[in-house]
BAFI-3210 file (N, C-alpha, C; in Angstrom, 3 decimals, decimal comma, padded with zeros to 6 digits):
// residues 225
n [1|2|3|4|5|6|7|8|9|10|11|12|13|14|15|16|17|18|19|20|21|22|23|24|25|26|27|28|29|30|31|32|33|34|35|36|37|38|39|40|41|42|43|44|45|46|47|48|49|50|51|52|53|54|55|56|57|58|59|60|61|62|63|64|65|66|67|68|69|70|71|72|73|74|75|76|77|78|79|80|81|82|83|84|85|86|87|88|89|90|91|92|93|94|95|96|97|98|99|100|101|102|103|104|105|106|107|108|109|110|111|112|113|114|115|116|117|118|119|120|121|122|123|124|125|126|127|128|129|130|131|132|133|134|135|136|137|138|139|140|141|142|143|144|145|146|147|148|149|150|151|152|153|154|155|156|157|158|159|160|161|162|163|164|165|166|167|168|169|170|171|172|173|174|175|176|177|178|179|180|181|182|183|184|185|186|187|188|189|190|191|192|193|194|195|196|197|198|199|200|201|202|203|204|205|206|207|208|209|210|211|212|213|214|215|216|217|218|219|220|221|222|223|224|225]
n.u [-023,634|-021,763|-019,030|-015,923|-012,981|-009,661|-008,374|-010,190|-011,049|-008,520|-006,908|-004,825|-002,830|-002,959|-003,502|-001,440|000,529|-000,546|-001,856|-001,131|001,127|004,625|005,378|007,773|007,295|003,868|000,816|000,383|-002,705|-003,317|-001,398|-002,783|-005,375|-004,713|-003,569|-000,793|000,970|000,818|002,658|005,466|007,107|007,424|009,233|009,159|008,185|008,637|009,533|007,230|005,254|006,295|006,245|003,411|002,833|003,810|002,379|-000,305|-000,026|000,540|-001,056|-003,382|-007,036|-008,315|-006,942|-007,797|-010,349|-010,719|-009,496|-011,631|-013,657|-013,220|-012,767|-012,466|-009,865|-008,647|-010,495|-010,101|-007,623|-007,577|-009,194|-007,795|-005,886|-007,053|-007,939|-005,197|-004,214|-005,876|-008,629|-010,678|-012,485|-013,279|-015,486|-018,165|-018,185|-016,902|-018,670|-021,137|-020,620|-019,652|-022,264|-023,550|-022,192|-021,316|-019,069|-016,488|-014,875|-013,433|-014,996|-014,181|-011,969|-013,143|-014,653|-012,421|-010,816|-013,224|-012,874|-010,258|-010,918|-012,844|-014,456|-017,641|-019,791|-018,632|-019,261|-022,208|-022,801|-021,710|-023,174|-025,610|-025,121|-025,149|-027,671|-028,874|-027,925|-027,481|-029,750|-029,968|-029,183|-029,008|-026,976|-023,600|-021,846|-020,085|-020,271|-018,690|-016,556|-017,513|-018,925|-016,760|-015,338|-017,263|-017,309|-014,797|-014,908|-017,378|-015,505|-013,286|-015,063|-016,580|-019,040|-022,343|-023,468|-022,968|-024,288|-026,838|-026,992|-024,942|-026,353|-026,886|-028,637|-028,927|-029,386|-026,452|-025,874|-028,508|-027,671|-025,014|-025,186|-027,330|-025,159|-022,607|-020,601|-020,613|-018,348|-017,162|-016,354|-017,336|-015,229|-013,158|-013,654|-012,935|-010,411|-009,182|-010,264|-008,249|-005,921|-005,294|-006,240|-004,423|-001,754|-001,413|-000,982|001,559|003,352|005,734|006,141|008,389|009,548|012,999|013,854|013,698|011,869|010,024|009,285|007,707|006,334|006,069|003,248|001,328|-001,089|-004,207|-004,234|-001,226|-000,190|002,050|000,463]
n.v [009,734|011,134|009,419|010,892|011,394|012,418|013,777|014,924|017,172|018,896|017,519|015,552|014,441|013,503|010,811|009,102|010,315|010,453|008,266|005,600|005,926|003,737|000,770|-001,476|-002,918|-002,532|-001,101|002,833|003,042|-000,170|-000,652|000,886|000,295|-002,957|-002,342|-003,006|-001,679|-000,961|-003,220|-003,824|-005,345|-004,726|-003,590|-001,232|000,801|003,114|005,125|005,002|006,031|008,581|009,588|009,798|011,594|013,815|013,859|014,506|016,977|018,186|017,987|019,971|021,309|021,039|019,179|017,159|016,814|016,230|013,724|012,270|012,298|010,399|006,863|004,036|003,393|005,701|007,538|006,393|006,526|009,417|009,574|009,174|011,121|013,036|012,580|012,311|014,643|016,118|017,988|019,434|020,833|018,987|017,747|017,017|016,212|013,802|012,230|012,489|011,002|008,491|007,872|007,440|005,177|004,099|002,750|000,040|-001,103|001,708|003,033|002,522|003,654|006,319|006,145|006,110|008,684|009,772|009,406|010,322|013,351|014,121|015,474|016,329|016,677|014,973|012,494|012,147|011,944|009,763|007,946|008,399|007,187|004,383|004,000|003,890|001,723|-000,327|-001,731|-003,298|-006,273|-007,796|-005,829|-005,948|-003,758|-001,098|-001,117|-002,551|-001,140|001,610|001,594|000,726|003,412|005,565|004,425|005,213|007,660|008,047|007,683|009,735|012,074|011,955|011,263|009,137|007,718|005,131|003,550|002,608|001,091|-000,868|-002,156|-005,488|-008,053|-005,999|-003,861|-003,613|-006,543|-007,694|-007,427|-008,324|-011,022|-011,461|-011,600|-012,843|-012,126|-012,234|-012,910|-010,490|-008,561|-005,350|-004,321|-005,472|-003,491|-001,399|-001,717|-001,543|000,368|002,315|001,137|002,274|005,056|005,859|004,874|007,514|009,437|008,503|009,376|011,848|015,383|017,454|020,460|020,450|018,123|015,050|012,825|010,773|007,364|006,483|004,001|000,867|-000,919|-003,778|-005,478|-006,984|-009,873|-010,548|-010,727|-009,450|-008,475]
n.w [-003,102|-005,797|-007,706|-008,162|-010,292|-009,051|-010,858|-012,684|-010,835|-011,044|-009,359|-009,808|-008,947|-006,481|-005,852|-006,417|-004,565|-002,040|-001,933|-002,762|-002,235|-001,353|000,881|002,163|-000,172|000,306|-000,386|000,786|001,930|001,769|003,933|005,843|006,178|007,154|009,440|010,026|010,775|013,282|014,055|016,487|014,658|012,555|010,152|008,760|010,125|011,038|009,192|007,574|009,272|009,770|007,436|006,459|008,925|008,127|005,926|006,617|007,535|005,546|003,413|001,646|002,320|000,004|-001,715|-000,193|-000,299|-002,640|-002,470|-000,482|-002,590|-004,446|-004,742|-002,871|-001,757|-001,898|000,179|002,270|003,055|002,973|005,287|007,832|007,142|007,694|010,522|011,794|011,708|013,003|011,590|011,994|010,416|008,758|009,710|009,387|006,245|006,707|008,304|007,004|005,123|006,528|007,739|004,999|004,025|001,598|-000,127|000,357|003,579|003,692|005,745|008,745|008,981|008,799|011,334|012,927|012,525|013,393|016,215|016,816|016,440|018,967|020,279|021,477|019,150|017,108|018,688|018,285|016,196|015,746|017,406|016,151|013,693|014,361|015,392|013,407|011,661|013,544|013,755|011,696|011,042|008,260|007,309|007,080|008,148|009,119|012,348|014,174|014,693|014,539|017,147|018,890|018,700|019,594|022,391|022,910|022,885|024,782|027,193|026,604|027,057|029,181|028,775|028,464|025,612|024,660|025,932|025,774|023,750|024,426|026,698|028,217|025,862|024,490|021,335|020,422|021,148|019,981|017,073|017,057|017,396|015,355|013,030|013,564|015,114|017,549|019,097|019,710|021,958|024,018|024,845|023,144|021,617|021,677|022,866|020,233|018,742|020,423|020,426|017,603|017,874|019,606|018,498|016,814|018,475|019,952|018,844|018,156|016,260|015,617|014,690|013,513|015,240|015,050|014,613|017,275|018,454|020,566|022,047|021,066|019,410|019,851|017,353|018,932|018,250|018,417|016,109|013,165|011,231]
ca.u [-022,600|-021,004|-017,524|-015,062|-011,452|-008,937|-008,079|-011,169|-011,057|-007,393|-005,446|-004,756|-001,292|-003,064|-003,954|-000,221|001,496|-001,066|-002,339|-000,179|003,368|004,630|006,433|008,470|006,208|002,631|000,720|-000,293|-003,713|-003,506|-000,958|-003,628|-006,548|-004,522|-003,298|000,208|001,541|000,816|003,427|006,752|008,133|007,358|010,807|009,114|006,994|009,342|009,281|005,898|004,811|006,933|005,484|002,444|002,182|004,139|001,545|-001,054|000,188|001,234|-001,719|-003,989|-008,239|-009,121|-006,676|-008,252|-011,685|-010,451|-009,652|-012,949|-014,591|-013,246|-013,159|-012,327|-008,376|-009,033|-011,301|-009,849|-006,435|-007,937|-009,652|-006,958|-005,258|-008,084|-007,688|-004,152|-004,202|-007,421|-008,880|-012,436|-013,489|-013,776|-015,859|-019,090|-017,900|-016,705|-019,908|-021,815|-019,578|-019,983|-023,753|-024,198|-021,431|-021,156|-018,037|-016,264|-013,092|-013,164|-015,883|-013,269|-011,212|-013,964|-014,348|-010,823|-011,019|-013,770|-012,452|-009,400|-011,430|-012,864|-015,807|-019,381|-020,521|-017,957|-020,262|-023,137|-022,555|-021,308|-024,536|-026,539|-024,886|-025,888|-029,048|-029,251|-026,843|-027,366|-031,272|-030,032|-028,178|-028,639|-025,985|-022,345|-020,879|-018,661|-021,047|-018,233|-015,820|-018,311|-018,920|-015,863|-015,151|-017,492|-016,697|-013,511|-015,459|-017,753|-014,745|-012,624|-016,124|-017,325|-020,754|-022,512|-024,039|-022,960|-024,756|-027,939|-026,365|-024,729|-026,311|-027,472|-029,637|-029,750|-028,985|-025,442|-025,575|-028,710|-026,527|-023,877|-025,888|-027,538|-024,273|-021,670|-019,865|-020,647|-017,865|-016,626|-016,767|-017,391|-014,358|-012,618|-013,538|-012,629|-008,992|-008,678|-009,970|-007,468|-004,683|-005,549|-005,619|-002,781|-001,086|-000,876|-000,603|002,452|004,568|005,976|006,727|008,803|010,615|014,361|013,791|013,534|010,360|010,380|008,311|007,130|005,857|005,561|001,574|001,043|-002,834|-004,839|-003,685|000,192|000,653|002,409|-000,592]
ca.v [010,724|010,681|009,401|011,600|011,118|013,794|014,148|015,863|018,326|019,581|017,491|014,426|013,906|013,234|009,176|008,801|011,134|009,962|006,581|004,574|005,650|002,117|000,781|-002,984|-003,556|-002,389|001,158|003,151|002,869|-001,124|-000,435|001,268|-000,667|-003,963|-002,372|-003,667|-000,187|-001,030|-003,953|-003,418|-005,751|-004,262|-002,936|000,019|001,520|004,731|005,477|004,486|007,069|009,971|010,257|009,968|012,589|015,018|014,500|015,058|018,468|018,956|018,177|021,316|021,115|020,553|017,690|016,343|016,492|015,115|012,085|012,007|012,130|009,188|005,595|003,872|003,435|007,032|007,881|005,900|007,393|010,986|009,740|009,252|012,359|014,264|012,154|012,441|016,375|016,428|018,986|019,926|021,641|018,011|016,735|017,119|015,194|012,262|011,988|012,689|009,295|007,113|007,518|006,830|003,860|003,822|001,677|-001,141|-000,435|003,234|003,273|002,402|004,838|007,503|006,083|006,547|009,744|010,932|009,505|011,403|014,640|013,725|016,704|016,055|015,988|013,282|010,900|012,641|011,430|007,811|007,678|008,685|005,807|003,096|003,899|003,040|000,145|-001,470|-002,581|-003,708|-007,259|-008,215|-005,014|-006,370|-002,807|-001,085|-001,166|-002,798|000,654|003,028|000,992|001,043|004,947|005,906|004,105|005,760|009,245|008,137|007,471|010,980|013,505|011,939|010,683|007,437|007,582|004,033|002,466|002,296|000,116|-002,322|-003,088|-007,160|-008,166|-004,762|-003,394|-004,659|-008,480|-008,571|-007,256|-009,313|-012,209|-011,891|-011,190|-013,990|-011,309|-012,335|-013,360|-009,227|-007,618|-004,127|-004,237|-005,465|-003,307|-000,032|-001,624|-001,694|001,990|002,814|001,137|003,334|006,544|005,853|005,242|008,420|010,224|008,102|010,095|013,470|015,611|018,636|021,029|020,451|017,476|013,531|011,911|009,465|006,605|006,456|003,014|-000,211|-001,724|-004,945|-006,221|-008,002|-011,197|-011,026|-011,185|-008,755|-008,549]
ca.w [-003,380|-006,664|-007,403|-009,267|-010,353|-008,897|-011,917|-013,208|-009,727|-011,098|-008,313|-010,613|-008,388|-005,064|-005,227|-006,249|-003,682|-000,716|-001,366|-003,193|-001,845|-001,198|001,875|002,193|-001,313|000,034|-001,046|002,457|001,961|002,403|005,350|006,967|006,200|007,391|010,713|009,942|011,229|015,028|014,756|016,236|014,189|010,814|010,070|007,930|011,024|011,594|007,756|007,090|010,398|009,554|005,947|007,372|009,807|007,539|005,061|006,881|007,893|004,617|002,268|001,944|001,992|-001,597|-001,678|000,631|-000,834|-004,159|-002,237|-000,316|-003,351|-005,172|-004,071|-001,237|-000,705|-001,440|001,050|003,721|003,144|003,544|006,232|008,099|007,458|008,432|011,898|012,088|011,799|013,604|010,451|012,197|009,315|007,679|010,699|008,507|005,120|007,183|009,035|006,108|004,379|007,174|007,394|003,661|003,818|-000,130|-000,244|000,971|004,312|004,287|007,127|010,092|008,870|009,311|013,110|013,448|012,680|014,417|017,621|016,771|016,429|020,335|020,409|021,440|018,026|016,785|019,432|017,918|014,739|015,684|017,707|014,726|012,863|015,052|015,192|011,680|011,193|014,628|013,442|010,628|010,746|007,151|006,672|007,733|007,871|010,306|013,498|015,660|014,703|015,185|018,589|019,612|018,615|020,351|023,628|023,613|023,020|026,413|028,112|027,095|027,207|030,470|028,246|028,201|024,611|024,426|027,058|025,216|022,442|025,289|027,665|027,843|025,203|023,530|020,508|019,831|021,244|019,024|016,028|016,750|016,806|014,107|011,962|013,647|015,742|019,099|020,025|019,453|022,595|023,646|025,246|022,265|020,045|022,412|022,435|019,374|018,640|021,555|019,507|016,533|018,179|020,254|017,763|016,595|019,833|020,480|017,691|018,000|014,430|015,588|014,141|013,697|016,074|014,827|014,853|017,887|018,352|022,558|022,210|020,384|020,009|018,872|017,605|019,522|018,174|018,374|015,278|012,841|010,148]
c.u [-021,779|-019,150|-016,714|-013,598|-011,120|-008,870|-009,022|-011,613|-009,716|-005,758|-005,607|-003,726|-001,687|-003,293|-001,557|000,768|000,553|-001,209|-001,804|001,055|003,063|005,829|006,290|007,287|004,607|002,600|000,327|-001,194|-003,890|-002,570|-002,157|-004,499|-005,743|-003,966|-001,658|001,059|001,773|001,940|005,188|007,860|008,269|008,112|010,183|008,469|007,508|008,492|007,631|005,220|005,364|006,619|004,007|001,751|002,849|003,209|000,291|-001,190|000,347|-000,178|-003,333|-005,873|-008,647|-008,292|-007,640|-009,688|-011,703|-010,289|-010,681|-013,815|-014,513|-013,469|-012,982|-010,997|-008,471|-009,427|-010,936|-008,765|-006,961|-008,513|-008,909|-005,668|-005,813|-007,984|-006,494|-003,892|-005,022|-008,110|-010,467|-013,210|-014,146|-015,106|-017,493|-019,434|-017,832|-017,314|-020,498|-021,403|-019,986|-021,653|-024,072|-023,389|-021,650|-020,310|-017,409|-015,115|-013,208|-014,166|-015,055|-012,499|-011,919|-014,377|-013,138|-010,990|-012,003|-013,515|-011,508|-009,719|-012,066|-013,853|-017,497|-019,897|-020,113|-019,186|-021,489|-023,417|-022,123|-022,685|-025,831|-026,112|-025,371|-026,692|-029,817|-029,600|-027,666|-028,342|-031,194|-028,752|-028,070|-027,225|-024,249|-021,586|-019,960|-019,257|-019,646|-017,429|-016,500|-018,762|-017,778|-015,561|-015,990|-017,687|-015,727|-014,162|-016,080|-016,516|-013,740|-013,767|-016,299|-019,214|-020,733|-023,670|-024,226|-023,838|-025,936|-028,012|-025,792|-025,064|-026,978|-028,370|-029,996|-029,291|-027,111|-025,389|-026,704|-028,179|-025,369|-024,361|-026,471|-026,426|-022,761|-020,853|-019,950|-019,377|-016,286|-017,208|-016,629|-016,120|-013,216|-012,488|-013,375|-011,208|-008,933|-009,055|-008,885|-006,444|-004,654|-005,309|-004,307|-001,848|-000,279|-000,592|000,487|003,444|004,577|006,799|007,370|009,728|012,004|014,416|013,230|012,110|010,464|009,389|008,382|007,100|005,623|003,976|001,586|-000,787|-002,804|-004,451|-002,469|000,757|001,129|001,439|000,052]
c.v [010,240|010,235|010,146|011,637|012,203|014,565|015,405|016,715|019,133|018,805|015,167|013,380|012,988|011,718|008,957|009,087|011,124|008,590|005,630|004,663|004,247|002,116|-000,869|-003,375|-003,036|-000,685|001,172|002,647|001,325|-001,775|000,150|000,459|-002,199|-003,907|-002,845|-002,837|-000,355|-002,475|-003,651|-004,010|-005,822|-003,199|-001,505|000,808|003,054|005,453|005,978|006,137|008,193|010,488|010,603|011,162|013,795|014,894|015,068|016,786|019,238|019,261|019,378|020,357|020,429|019,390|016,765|016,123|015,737|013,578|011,674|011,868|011,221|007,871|005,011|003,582|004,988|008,147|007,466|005,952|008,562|010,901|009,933|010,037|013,187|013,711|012,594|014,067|016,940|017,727|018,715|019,895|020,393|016,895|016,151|016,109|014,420|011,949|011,469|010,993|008,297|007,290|006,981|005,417|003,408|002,592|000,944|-000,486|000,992|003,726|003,108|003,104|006,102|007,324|006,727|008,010|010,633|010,806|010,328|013,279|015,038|014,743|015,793|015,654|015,181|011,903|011,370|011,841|009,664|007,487|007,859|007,469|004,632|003,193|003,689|002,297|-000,585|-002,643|-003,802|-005,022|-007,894|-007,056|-005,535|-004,825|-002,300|-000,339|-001,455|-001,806|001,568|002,410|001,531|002,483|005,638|005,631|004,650|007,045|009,212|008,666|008,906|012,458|013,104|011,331|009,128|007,387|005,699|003,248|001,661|000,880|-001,096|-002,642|-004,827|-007,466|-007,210|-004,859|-003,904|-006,130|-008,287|-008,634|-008,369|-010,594|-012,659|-011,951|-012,232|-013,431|-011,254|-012,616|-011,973|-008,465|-005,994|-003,558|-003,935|-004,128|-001,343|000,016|-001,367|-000,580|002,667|002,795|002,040|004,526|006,773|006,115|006,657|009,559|009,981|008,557|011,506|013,644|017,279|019,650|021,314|019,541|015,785|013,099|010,895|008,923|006,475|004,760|002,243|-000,471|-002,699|-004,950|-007,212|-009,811|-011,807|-010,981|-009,640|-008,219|-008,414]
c.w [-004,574|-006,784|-008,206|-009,087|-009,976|-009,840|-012,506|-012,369|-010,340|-009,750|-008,988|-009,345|-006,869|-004,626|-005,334|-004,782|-002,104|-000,533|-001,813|-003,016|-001,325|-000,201|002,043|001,290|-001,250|000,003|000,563|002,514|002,150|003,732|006,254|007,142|007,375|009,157|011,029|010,642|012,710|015,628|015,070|015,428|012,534|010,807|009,053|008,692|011,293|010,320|007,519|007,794|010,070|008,137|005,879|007,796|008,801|006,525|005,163|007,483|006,396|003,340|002,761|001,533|000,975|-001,694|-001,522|000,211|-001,873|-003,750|-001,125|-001,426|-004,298|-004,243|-002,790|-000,934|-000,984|000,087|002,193|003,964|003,797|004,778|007,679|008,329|008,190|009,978|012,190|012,226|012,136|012,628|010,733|011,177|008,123|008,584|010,158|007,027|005,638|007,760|007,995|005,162|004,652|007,441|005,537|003,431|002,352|-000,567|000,803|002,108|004,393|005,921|008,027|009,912|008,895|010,782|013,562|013,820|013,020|015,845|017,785|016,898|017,938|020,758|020,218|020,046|016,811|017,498|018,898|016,687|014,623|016,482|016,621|013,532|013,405|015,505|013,881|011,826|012,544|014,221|012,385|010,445|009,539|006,361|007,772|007,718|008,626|011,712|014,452|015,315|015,025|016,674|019,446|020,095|019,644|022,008|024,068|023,771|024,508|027,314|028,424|027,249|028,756|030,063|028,241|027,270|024,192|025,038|026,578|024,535|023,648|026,326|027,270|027,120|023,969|022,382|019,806|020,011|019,916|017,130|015,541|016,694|015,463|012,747|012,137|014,478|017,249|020,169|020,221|021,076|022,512|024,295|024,500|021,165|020,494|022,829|021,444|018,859|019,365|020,715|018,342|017,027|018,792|019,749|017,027|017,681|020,363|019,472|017,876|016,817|015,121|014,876|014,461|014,338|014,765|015,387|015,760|018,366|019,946|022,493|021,347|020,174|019,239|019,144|018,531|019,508|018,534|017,379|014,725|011,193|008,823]
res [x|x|x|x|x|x|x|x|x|x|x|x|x|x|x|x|x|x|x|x|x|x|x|x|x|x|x|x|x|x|x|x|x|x|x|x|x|x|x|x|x|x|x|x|x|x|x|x|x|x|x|x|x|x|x|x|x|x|x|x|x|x|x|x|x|x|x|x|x|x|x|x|x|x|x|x|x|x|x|x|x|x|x|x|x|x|x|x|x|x|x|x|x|x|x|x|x|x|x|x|x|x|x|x|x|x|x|x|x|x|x|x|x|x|x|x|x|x|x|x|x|x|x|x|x|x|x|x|x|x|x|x|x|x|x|x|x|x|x|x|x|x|x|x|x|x|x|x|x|x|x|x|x|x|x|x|x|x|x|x|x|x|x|x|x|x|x|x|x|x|x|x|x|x|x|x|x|x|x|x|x|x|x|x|x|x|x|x|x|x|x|x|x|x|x|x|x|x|x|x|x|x|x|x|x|x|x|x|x|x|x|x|x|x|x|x|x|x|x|x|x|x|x|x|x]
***
């Protein structure tokens, strides 16, 4: 899939005014990527969240394609909107993305957001990825996200697409073996989609009403990334 500047679509404005607003020094796009967002003790988390979700309500289709169609804090910004505003109609492109895995980081941000989207053929599509990737341990790509994602999808359809992929021996241990990741469970890596969606499920954007945060989440580690 080719890459093309906004610019040369007519929406020049959109890396500025999505992916590089900047909060306590960093642009979004490496707030998201880094997960820094889920700590409570990153004094910019209201801010950060309330620009956020209003932009994802706010920025219209073709935006949003202009920054699918360039690079990857691009792409894994938009991806992210399109989760955050659950935007169906993109459920196709961001499939279409994470099967070709072109660039570097934007892939877990197309999990994200298809767990966020939470329809049969979200797990359709993350099952169609790891039947790729899984075979393939010389590719380090984003097998344990699309893992996870779709663990949480089993868990809110009532399906067990996953099972295939974990049970003992199968398809992810020998993945993760061959790639250094063994010591990634499937457990792990279905918190840590959890924390992601949660995340945004734990913010209400109403009208005339204050944005209020439900709940703290810290990563897995403790720390504040």
């Amino acid at each position: 899939m080719p890459s093309q500047h906004p610019a040369e679509v007519g929406h020049g404005h959109v890396v500025e005014s999505y992916v590089t607003r900047m909060y306590g020094g960093l642009p979004r796009y490496l707030v998201l990527n880094s997960g820094r967002f889920l700590s409570p003790r990153w004094w910019h988390t209201t801010r950060f969240t309330r620009h956020l979700i209003t932009d994802a309500a706010a920025i219209n289709d073709e935006e949003l394609e202009a920054l699918l169609g360039y690079e990857w804090r691009s792409r894994l910004t938009a991806a992210w909107l399109v989760g955050i505003d659950r935007r169906e109609r993109f459920r196709t492109r961001i499939g279409d993305l994470l099967l070709a895995s072109e660039v570097c980081y934007s892939g877990a941000a197309y999990c994200v957001a298809l767990a966020r989207l939470g329809a049969p053929a979200d797990a359709e599509i993350l099952t169609a990825y790891l039947d790729r990737y899984l075979p393939r341990p010389d590719l380090d790509y984003d097998q344990p996200a699309a893992l996870g994602a779709l663990l949480r999808l089993d868990a809110h359809l009532g399906t067990h697409h996953a099972g295939r992929f974990t049970r003992p021996d199968g398809p992810w241990d020998e993945w993760a073996a061959g790639t250094g990741h063994s010591s990634l469970t499937p457990a792990d890596l279905r918190h840590w989609t959890d924390l992601h969606c949660d995340f945004a499920n734990a913010w209400t954007h109403r009208p005339g009403r204050r944005l209020r945060r439900r709940r703290a989440t810290t990563p897995p580690d403790g720390s504040d990334r």
